[in-house]
KEMI-64369 format. One record per residue (C-alpha): residue number from 1; residue in three letters; chain; x, z, y negated. Coordinates in pm, 1 decimal. Layout:
<sites>
SITE   pos   code   unit         xx         zz         yy
SITE   NUM    ALA      A          X          Z          Y
...
</sites>
This chain:
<sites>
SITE   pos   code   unit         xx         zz         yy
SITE     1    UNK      A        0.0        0.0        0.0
SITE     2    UNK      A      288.1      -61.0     -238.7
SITE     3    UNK      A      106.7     -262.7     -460.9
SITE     4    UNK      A      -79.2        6.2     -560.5
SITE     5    UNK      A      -41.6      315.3     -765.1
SITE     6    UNK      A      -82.8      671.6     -609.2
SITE     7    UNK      A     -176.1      989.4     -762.4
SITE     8    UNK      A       15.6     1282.7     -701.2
SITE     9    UNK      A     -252.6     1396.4     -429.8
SITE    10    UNK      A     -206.6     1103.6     -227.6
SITE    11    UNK      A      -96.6     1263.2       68.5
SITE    12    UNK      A     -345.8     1527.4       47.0
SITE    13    UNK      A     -599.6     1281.1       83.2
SITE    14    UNK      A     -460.5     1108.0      373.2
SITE    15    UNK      A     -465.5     1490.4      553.9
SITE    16    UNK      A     -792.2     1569.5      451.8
SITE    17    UNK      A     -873.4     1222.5      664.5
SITE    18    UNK      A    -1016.6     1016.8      329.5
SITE    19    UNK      A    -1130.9      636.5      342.2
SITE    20    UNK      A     -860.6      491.5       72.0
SITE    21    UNK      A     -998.3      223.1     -127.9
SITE    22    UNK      A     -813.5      -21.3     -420.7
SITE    23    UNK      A     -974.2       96.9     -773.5
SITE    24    UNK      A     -875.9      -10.0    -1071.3
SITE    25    UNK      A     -490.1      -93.2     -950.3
SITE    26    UNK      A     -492.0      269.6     -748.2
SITE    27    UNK      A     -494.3      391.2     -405.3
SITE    28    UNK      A     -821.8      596.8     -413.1
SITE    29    UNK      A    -1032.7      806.8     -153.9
SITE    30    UNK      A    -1387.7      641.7     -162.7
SITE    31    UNK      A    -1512.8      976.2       87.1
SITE    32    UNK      A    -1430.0     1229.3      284.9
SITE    33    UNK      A    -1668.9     1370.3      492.4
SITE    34    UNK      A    -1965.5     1145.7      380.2
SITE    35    UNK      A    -2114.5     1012.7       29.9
SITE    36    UNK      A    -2419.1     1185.9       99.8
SITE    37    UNK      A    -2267.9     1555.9      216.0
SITE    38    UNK      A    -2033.3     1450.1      -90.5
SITE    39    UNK      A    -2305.2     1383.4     -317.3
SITE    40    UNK      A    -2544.5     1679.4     -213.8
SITE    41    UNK      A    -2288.8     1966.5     -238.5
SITE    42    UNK      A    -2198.9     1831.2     -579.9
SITE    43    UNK      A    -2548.4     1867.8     -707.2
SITE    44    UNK      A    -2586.8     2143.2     -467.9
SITE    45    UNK      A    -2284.9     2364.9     -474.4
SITE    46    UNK      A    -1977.5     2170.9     -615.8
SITE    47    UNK      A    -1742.8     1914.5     -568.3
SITE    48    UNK      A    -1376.1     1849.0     -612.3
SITE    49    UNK      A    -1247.1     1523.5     -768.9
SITE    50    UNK      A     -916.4     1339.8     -768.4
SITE    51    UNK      A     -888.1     1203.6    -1151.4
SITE    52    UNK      A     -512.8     1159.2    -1227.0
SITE    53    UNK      A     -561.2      806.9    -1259.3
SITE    54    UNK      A     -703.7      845.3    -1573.9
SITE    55    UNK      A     -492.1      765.6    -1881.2
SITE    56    UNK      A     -350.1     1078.6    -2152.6
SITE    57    UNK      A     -275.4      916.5    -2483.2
SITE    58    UNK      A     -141.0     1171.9    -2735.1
SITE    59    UNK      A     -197.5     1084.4    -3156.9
SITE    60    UNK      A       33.0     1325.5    -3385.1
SITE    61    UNK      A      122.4     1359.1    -3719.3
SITE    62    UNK      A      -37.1     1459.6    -4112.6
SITE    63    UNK      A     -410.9     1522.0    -4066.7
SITE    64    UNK      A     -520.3     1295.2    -4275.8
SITE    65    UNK      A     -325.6      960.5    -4176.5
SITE    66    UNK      A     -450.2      989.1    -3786.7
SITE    67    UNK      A     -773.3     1094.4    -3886.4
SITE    68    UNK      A     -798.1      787.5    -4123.3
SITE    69    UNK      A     -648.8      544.3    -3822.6
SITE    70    UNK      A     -906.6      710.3    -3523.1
SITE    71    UNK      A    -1188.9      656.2    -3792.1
SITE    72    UNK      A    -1097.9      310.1    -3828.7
SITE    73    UNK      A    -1019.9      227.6    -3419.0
SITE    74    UNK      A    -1367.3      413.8    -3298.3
SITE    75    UNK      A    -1731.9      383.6    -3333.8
SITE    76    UNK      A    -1826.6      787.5    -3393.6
SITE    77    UNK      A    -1727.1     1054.4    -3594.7
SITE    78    UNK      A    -1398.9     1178.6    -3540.2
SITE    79    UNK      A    -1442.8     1386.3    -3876.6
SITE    80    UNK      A    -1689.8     1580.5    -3724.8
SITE    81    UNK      A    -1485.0     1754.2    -3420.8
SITE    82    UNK      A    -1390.4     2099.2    -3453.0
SITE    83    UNK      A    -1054.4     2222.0    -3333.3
SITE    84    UNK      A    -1111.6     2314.5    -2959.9
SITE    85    UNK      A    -1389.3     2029.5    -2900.8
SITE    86    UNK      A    -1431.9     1682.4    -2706.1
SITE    87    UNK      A    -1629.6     1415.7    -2797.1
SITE    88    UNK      A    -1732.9     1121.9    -2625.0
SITE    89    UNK      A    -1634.9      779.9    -2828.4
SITE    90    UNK      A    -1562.1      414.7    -2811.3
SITE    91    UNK      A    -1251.7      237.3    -2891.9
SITE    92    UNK      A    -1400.7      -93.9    -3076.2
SITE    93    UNK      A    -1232.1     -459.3    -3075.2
SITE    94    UNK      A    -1175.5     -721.2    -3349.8
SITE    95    UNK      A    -1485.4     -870.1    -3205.3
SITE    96    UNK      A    -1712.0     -573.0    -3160.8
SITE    97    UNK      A    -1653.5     -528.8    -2813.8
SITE    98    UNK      A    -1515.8     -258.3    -2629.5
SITE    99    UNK      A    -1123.0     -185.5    -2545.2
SITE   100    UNK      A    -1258.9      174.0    -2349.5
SITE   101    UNK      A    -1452.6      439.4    -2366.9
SITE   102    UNK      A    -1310.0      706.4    -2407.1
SITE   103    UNK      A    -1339.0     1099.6    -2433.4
SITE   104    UNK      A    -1158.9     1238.3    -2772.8
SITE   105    UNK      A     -986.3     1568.1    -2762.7
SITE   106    UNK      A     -902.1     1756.1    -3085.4
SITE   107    UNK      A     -621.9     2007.1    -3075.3
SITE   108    UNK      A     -573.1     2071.1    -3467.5
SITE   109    UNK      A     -593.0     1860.1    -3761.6
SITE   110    UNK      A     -274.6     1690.6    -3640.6
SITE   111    UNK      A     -306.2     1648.3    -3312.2
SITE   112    UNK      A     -538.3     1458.9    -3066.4
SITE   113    UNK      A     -564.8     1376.0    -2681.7
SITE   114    UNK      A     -731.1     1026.0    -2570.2
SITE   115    UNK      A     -864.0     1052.6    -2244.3
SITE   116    UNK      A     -878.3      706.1    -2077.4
SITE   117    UNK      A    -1011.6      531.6    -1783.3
SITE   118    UNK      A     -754.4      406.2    -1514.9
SITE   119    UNK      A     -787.1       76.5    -1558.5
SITE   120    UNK      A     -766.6       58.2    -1904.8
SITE   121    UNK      A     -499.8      318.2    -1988.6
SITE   122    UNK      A     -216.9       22.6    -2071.6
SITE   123    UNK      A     -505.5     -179.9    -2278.2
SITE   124    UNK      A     -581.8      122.9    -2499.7
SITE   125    UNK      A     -226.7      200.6    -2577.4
SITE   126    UNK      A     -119.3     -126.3    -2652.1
SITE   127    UNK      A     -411.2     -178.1    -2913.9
SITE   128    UNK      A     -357.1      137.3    -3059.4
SITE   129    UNK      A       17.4       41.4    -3105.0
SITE   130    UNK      A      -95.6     -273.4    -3304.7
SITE   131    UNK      A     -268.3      -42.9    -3583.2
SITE   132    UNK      A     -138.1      251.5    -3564.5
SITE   133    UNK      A        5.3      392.0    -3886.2
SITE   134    UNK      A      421.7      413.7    -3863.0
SITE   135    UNK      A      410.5      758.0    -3987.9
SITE   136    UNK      A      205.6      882.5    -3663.6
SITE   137    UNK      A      330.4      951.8    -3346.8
SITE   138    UNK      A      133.3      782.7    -3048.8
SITE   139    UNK      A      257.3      888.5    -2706.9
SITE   140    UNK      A       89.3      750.9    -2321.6
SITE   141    UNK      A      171.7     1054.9    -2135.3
SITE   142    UNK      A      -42.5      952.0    -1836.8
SITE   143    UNK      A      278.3      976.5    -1577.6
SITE   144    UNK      A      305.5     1340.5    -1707.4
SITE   145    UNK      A      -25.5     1492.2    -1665.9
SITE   146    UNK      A     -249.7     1572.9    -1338.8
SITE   147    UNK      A     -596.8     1552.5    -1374.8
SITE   148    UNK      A     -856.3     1679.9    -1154.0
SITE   149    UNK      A    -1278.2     1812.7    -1204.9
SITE   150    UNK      A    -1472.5     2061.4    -1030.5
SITE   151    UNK      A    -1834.1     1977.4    -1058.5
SITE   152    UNK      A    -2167.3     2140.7     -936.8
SITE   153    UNK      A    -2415.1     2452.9    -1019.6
SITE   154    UNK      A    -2132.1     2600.6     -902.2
SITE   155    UNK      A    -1802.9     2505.7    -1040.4
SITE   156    UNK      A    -1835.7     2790.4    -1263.6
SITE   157    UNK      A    -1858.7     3102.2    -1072.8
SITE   158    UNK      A    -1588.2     2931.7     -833.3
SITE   159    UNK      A    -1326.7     2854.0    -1114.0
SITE   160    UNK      A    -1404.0     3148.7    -1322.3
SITE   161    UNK      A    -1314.3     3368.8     -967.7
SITE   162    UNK      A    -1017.9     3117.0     -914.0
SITE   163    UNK      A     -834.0     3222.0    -1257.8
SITE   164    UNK      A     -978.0     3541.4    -1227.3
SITE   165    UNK      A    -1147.4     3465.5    -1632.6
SITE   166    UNK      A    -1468.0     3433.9    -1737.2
SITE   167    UNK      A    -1522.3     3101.2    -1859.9
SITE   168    UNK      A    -1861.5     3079.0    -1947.8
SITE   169    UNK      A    -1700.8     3064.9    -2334.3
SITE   170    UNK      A    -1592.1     2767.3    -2311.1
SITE   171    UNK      A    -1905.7     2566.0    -2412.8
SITE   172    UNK      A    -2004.2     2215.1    -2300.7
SITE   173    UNK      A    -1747.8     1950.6    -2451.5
SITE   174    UNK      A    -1520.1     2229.3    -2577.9
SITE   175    UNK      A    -1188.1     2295.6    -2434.2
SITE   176    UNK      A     -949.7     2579.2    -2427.0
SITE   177    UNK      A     -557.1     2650.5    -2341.4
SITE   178    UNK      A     -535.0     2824.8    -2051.4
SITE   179    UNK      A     -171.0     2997.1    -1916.8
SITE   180    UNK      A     -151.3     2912.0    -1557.2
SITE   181    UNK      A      137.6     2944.0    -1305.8
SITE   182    UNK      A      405.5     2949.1    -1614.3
SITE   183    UNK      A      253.6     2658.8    -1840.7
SITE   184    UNK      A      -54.9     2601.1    -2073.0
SITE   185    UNK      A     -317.7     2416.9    -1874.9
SITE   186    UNK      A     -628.3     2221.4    -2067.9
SITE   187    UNK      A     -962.9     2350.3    -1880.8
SITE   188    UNK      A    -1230.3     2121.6    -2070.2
SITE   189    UNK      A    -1618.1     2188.4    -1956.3
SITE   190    UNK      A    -1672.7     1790.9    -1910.9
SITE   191    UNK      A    -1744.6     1568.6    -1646.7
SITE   192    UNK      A    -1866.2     1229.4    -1530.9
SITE   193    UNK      A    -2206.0     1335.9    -1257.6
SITE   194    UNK      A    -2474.0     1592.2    -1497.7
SITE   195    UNK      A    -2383.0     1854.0    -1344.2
SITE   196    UNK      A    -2194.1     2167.1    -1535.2
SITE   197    UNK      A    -1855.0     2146.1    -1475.8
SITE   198    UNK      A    -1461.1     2118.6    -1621.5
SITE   199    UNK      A    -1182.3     1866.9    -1599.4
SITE   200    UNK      A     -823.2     2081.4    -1569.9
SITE   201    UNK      A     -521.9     1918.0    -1708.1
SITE   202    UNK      A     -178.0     2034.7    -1617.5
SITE   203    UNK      A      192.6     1909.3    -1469.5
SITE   204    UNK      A      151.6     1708.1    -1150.9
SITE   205    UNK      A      296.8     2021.0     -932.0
SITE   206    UNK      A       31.5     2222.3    -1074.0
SITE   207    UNK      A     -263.0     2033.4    -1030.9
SITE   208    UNK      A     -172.7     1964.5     -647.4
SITE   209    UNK      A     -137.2     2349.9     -599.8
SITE   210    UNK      A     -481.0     2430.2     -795.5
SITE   211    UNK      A     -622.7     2123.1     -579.9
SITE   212    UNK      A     -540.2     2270.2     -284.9
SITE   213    UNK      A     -609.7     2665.2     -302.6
SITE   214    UNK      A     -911.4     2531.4     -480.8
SITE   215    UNK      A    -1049.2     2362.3     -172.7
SITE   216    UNK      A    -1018.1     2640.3       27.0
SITE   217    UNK      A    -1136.5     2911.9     -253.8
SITE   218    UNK      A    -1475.8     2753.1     -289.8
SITE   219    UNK      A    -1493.1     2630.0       87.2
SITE   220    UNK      A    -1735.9     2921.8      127.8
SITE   221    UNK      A    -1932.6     2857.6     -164.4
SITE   222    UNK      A    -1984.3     2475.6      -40.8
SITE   223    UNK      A    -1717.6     2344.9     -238.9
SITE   224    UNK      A    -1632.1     1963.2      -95.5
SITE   225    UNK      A    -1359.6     1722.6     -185.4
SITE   226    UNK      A    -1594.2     1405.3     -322.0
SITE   227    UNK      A    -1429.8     1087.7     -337.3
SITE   228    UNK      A    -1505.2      728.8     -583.9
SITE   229    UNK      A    -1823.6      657.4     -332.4
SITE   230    UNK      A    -2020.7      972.9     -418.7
SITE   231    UNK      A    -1855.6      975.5     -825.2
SITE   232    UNK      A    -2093.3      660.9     -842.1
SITE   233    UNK      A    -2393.8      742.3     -723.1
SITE   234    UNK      A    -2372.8     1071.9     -869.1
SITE   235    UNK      A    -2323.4      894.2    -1244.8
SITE   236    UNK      A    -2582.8      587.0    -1208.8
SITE   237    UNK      A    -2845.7      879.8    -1077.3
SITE   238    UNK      A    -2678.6     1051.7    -1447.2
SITE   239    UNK      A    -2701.5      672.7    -1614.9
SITE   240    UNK      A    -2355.1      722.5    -1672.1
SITE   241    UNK      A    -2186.1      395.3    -1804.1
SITE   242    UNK      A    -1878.9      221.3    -1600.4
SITE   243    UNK      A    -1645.2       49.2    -1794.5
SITE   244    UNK      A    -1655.4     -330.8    -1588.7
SITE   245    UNK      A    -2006.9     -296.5    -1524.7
SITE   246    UNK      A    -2195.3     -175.8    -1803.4
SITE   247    UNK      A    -1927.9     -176.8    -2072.5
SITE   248    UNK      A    -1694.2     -466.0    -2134.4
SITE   249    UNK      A    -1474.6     -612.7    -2370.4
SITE   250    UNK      A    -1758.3     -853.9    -2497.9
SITE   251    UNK      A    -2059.9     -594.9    -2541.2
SITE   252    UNK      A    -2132.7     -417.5    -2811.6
SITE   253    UNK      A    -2161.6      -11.5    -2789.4
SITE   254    UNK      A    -2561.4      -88.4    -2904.6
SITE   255    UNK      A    -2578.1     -355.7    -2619.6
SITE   256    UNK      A    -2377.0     -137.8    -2371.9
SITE   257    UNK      A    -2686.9      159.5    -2392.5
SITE   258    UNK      A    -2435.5      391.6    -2583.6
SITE   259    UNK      A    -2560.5      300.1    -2887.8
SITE   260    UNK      A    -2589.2      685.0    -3014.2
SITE   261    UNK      A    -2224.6      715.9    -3072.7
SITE   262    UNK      A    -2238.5      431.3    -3341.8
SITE   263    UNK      A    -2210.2      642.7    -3634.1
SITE   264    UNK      A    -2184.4      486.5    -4024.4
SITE   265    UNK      A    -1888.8      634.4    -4179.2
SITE   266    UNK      A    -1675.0      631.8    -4465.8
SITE   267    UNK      A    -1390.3      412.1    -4244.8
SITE   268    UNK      A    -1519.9      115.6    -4097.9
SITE   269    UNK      A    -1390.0        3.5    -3787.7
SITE   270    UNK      A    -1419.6     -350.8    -3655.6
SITE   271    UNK      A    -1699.3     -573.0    -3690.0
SITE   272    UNK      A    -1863.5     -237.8    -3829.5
SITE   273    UNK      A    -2117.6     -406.2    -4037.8
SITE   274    UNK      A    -2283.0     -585.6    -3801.6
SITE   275    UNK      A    -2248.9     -304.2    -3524.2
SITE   276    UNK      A    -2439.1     -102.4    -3768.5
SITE   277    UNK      A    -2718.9     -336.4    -3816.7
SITE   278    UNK      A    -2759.5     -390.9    -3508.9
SITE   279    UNK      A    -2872.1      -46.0    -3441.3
SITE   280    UNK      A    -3107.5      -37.3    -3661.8
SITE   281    UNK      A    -3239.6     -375.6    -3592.2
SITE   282    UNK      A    -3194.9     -347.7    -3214.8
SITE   283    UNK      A    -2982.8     -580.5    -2993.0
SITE   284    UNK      A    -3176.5     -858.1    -2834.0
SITE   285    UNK      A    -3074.2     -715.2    -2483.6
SITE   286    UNK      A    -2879.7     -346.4    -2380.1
SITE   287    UNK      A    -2836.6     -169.6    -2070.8
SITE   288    UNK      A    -3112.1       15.9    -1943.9
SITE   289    UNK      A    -3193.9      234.3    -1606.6
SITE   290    UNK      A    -3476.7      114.5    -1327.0
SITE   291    UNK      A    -3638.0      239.1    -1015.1
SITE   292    UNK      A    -3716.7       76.2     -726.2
SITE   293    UNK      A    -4044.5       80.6     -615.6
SITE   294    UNK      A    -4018.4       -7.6     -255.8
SITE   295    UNK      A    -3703.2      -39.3       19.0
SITE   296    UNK      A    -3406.0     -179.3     -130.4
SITE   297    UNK      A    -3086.4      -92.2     -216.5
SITE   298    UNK      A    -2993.4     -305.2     -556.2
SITE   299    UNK      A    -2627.9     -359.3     -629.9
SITE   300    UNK      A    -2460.3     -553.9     -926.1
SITE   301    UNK      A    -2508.6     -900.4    -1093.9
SITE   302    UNK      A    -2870.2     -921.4     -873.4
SITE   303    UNK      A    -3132.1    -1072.7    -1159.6
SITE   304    UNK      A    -3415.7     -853.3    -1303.8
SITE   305    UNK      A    -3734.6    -1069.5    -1331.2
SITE   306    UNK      A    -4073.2     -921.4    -1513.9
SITE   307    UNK      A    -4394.2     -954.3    -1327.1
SITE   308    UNK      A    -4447.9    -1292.1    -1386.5
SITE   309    UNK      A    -4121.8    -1375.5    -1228.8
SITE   310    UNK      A    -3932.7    -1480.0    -1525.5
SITE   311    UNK      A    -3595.3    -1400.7    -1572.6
SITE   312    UNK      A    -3543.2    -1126.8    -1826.2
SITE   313    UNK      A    -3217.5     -968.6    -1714.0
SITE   314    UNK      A    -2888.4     -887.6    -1489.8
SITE   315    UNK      A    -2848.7     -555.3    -1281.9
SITE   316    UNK      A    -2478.0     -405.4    -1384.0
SITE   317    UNK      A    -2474.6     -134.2    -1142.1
SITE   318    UNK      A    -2701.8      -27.5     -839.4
SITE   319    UNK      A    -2718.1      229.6     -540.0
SITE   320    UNK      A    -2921.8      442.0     -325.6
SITE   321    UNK      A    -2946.3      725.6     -472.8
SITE   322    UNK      A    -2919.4     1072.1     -221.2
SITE   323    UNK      A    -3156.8     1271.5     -453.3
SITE   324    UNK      A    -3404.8     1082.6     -513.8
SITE   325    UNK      A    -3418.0      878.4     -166.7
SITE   326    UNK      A    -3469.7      550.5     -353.4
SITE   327    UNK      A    -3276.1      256.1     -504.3
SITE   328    UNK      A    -3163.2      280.1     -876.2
SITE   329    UNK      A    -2963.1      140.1    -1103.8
SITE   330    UNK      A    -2879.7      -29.7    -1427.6
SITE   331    UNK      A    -2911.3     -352.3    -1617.4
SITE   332    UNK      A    -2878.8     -543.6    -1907.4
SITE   333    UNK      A    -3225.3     -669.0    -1961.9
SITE   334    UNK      A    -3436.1     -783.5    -2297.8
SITE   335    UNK      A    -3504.4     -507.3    -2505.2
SITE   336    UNK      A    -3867.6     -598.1    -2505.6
SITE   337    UNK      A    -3905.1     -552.0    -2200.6
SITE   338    UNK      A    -3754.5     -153.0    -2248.5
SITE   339    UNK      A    -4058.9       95.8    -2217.1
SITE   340    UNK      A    -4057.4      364.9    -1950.4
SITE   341    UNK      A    -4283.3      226.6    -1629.8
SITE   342    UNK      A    -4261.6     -112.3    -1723.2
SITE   343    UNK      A    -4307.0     -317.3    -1420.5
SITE   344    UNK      A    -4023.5     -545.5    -1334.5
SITE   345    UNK      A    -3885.5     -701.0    -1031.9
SITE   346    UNK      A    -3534.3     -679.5     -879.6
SITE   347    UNK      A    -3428.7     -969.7     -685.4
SITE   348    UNK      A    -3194.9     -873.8     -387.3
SITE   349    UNK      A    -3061.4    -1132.0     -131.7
SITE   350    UNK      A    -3352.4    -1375.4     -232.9
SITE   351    UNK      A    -3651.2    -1147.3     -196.6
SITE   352    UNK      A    -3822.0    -1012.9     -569.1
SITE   353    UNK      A    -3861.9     -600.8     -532.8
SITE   354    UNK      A    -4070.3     -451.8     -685.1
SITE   355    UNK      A    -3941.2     -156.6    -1001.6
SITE   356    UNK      A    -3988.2      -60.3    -1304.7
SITE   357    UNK      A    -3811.9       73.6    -1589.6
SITE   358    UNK      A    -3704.3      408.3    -1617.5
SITE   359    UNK      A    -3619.2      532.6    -1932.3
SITE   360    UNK      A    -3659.1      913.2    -1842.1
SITE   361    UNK      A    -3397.6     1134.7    -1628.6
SITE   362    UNK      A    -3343.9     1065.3    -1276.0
SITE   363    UNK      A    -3227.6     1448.6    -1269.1
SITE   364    UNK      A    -3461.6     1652.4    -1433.4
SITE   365    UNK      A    -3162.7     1935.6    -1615.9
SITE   366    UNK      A    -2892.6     1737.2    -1656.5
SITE   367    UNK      A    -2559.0     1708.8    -1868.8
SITE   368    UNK      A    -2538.8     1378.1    -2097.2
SITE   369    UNK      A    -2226.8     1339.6    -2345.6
SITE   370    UNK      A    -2247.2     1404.9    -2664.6
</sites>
């Protein structure tokens, strides 16, 4: 498997008897003991994921030139964050598109952590290079940091006995320093499924030891190791986007469903004008979630008909989803069309299934970024 990259758990993987699959130029577990079991102790009890693939950009220098430059490079309001707080953004190309999304970590005034998505990390940096002022420092540190999330109604009580701290401080997308085994770790109450949970940043050996006595810590409590299979369902039944599928260099952040991070701000970014308009105008088409409403399990780039049969849409993303014993997903389909029950078809392998738009939560409670 040299062609791809490994994260530092690699071999831990391989002993805990994972499927590896190629994602996003890694070596990745897609499950361990099932995507189901996965899937239900995460919403159950918690899971464990391997995220060290993800990218760690680092912005220094005086507050006001990199808050000037992230202003100008993103669609929300990085003038809003408080010291101590993450915030889910957009990085936004010359032509309105997206280069990532991205979660946006503020240390101090002059200091910030981009967190990245694998397959992306090299495209952020090297954008961010082009504009970035010469004055600021901008550092990938990717190869340095270990990244890994506990998920689940319990994640909590588990990591709060782990470190032997309450954490029920740290609010949702708020982060702290934490000392751990002789360095400062970054426990950040985040996460990509709707359930409570926190992503823990630290030095590779680090991570691999908190992976491990993790696993076993929380075995009692139901904790499971959940591989890339289970991550998915568990976001599309969240209507979590997926940079490739939902988001892409060509669609706008109103297009791409995340259209509540486009703020209007003092420092426009690109194409910000007509991003902002479009908002309040409405794109002509933008992702949207739907329900089947008979057997079917929908997958990606299958076309989304209305009840007359017309075509009025693509699906981006699609599963079975364990919760709710039924095929959902997501598409980008005519705005229109977008009202909650709205009855639609789903056309998979040739045969029209029958759906509908679903504009509510799939799980009643949960998480969304903010």
């Amino acid at each position: 498997m040299s062609q791809w990259k490994t994260t530092p758990l690699h071999e831990e993987h391989k002993l805990l008897g994972a499927k590896m699959i190629p994602f996003g130029g890694w070596d990745m577990p897609v499950q361990y003991s099932g995507i189901i079991a996965e899937h239900t102790a995460t919403r159950q009890a918690a899971g464990l994921f391997d995220v060290s693939h993800m990218g760690e950009i680092f912005i220094e220098g005086q507050a006001d030139i990199i808050l000037g430059f992230l202003e100008s490079v993103t669609c929300n309001s990085v003038s809003s964050l408080a010291n101590g707080q993450v915030q889910y953004n957009a990085i936004i190309n010359e032509n309105g598109g997206l280069v990532d999304d991205i979660t946006l970590y503020k240390f101090n005034d002059q200091k910030y952590m981009i967190c990245a998505n694998a397959s992306n990390v090299d495209s952020v940096y090297e954008y961010l290079k082009k504009y970035v002022p010469a004055s600021a420092k901008l550092e990938n540190q990717s190869a340095s940091w270990h990244q890994i999330a506990i998920q689940g109604p319990k994640a909590d009580p588990i990591l709060s006995s782990y470190f032997k701290s309450d954490l029920s401080h740290i609010g949702y997308y708020k982060f702290v320093l934490f000392p751990f085994s002789g360095e400062e770790i970054i426990l950040s109450r985040t996460g990509y499924t709707g359930e409570d949970g926190f992503e823990i940043y630290s030095s590779n050996p680090t991570g691999v030891k908190i992976w491990k006595e993790l696993l076993e810590f929380g075995k009692d409590q139901g904790l499971l190791p959940v591989g890339l299979g289970a991550r998915d369902t568990l976001r599309i039944e969240a209507k979590y986007p997926l940079y490739g599928h939902e988001l892409d260099e060509n669609r706008s952040p109103n297009q791409s469903g995340i259209g509540w991070i486009v703020k209007e701000k003092k420092t426009p970014y690109p194409k910000y004008q007509e991003i902002i308009s479009e908002k309040k105008e409405g794109p002509k088409r933008k992702i949207v979630a739907f329900e089947l409403q008979e057997a079917g399990v929908p997958r990606e780039n299958m076309p989304v008909l209305d009840s007359n049969g017309k075509n009025i849409g693509i699906t981006t993303s699609g599963t079975f989803s364990p919760s709710l014993k039924k095929g959902i997903g997501l598409a980008l389909v005519d705005s229109e069309k977008i009202q909650h029950g709205e009855s639609i078809q789903i056309e998979i392998r040739g045969q029209a299934k029958s759906a509908i738009i679903f504009t509510q939560s799939f799980i009643p409670g949960s998480i969304r970024k903010n």
